[in-house]
C-alpha positions, 0 to 999 in steps of 0.5 A: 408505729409511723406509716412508713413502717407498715407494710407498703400494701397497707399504707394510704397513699399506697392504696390510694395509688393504686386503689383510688380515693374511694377505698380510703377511709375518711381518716385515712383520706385525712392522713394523707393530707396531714402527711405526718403525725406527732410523736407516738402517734400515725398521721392516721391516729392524729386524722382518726382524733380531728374526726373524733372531735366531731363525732365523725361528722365531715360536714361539721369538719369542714365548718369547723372554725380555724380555733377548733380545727387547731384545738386538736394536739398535732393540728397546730395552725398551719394544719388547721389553715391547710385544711379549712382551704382544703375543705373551702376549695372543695365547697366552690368547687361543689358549689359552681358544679351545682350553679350550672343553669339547670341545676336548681330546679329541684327543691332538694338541689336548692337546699343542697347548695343553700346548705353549702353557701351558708350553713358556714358562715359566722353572720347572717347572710341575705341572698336570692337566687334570680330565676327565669320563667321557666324557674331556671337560675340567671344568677345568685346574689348575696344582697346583705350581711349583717352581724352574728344575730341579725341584718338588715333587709331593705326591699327596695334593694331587692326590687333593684335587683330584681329589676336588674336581672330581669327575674321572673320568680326568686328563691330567698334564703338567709342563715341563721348562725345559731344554728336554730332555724325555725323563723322569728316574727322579724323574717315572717314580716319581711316575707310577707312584705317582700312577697307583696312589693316584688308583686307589684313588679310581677316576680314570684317569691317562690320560697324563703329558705333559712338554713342553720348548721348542717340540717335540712333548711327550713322552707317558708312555702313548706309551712304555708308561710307564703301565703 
């Protein structure tokens, strides 16, 4: 049955109106975006299906790649390209709400907004979050992008940089695409050399994160590999 057979009361754009977003459920927040469905099948059933796909999981949704998203019968390109905006639209929107100054000064907001920057992404990704004395973020910057496997960090990069923003202390993290997040030797090297070099200009590796999928990253100054 289509949606504008039911009756008006029960129809998600309806309760939305008048209920607000928070009383939709996911599919029904995803029929609303899809406007219709296939033939003998809701906007509902199609957004139920795309959930189905991934286990109920949005994050895994919004990570999902253009291919997957399309893979779902009734999505089609045009869908999928609709909703991998949508779902980048909201992650900058997030990510600029938690990059405010004095927001990242606790270890779960970073790991959060880590989570949101590179739990995404196809390549290793290098980045630093430049911080103040007292810990307070001046800015975030992508250093280096590699390949799906791996990428090449060169301290005397980092240095200028760190030199540049006048930082105090720095948080590191880069991703790891295959979505495993334990360190290879390769990064407990790098750490330690980064640590060592950035001493030599009084800045603080205060951690190295590596993020990988949707779970929590992996923290260097948590396992005692700071030292």
């Amino acid at each position: 049955m289509a949606i504008s057979d039911w009756p008006t009361a029960e129809r998600p754009r309806e309760r939305l109106l008048s209920q607000g977003a928070a009383a939709l459920s996911d599919a029904e927040l995803l029929a609303i975006y899809l406007r219709v469905g296939v033939r003998g099948k809701s906007a509902v059933d199609l957004a139920r299906e795309l959930l189905q796909r991934f286990d109920g999981n949005l994050a895994a949704l919004a990570s999902a790649s253009l291919p997957q998203l399309a893979a779902t019968p009734g999505i089609g390109q045009a869908k999928a390209a609709q909703l991998k905006a949508s779902f980048e639209l909201a992650r900058r929107a997030l990510s600029q709400e938690m990059e405010q100054r004095d927001n990242l000064t606790s270890p779960d907001k970073v790991r959060d907004w880590l989570r949101l920057q590179l739990a995404h992404r196809s390549r290793e990704v290098f980045l630093a979050l430049w911080l103040d004395a007292q810990n307070r973020l001046i800015s975030s910057e992508e250093l280096f992008t590699g390949s799906l496997t791996q990428t090449s960090v060169y301290p005397r990069e980092v240095l200028k940089s760190a030199l540049t923003h006048n930082a105090a202390a720095v948080i590191l993290a880069h991703n790891h695409p295959s979505g495993v997040a334990e360190p290879s030797n390769a990064d407990e090297l790098l750490t330690r050399s980064l640590r060592q070099a950035l001493a030599l200009i009084d800045v603080r590796l205060l951690d190295h994160f590596i993020v990988a999928g949707n779970q929590a990253p992996l923290s260097f100054a948590e396992r005692g590999l700071l030292a």
